[in-house]
C-alpha positions in Angstrom: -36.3 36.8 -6.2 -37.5 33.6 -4.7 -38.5 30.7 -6.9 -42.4 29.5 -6.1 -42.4 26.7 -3.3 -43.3 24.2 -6.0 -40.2 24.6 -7.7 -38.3 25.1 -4.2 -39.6 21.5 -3.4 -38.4 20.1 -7.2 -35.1 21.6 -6.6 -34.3 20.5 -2.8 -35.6 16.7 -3.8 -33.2 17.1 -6.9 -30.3 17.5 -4.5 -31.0 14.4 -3.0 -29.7 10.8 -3.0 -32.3 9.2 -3.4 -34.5 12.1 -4.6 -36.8 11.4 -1.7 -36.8 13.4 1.7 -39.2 13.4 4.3 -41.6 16.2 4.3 -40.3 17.9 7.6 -36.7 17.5 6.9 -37.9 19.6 3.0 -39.8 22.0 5.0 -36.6 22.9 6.8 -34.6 23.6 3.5 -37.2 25.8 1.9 -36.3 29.7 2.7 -38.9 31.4 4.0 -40.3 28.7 5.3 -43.1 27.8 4.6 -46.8 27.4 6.9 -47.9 23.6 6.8 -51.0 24.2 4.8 -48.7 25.8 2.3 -46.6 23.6 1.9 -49.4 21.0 1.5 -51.0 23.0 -1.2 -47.7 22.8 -3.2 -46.9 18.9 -2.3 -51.0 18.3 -3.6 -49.8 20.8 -6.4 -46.9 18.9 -7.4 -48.6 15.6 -7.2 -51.5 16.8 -9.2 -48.6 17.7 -11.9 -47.2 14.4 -11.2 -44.3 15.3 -10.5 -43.9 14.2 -7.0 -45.2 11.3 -4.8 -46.1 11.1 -1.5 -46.0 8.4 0.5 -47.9 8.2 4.2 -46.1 5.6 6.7 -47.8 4.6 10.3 -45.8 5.5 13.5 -43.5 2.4 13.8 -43.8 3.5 17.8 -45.7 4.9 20.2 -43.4 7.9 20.6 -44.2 8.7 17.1 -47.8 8.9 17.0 -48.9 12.4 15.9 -45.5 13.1 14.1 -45.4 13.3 10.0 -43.8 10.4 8.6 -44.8 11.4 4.7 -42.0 10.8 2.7 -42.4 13.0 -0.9 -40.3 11.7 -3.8 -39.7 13.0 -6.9 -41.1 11.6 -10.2 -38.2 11.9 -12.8 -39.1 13.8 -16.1 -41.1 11.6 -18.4 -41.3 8.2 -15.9 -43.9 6.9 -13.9 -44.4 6.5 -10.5 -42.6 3.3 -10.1 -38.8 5.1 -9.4 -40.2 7.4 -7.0 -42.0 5.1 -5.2 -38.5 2.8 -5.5 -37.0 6.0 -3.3 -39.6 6.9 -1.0 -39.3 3.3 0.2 -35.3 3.2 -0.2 -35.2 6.2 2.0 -38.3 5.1 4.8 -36.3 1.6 5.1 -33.3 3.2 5.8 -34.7 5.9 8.5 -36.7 3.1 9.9 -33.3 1.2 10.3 -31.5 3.9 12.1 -34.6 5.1 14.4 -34.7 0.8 15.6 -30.8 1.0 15.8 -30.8 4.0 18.8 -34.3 4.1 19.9 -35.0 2.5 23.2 -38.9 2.5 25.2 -38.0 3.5 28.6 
């Protein structure tokens, strides 16, 4: 039996280094994956439970515009917000780094 995609979402940020994954790249680990607007209603789920937080970034280049650059972070057991926002923005300064480091505007 497969666990609800709320839990799915708990367990695949759990695995994580920082706990923090951008929403497409935890979209891909879920099995069946899941249809956007489900997996919306579970991340609005989750952060109604605070239990996750997600974190909207602009498109750092034209290229990008139109893509999802949410990151979602999970809020460790009995804490606030402050160490999941502490990993969403570990993890989108260190994704911004490597897109900069091999993308080139032709």
């Amino acid at each position: 039996m497969t666990a609800p995609l709320s839990e799915q979402i708990l367990e695949a940020l759990q695995r994580r280094q920082p706990p923090a994954a951008l929403v497409q790249e935890v979209a891909v680990l879920l099995r069946p994956r899941p249809a956007p607007d489900q997996l919306d209603a579970a991340l609005w789920e989750l952060s109604q439970r605070r239990s996750v937080l997600t974190v909207d970034h602009p498109a750092p280049d034209i290229h990008l515009e139109g893509t999802d650059l949410r990151i979602v972070a999970r809020i460790p057991d009995g804490e606030n917000e402050a160490a999941a926002a502490e990993a969403a923005d570990e993890l989108w300064n260190s994704w911004l780094r490597a897109f900069f480091s091999t993308h080139r505007c032709q």
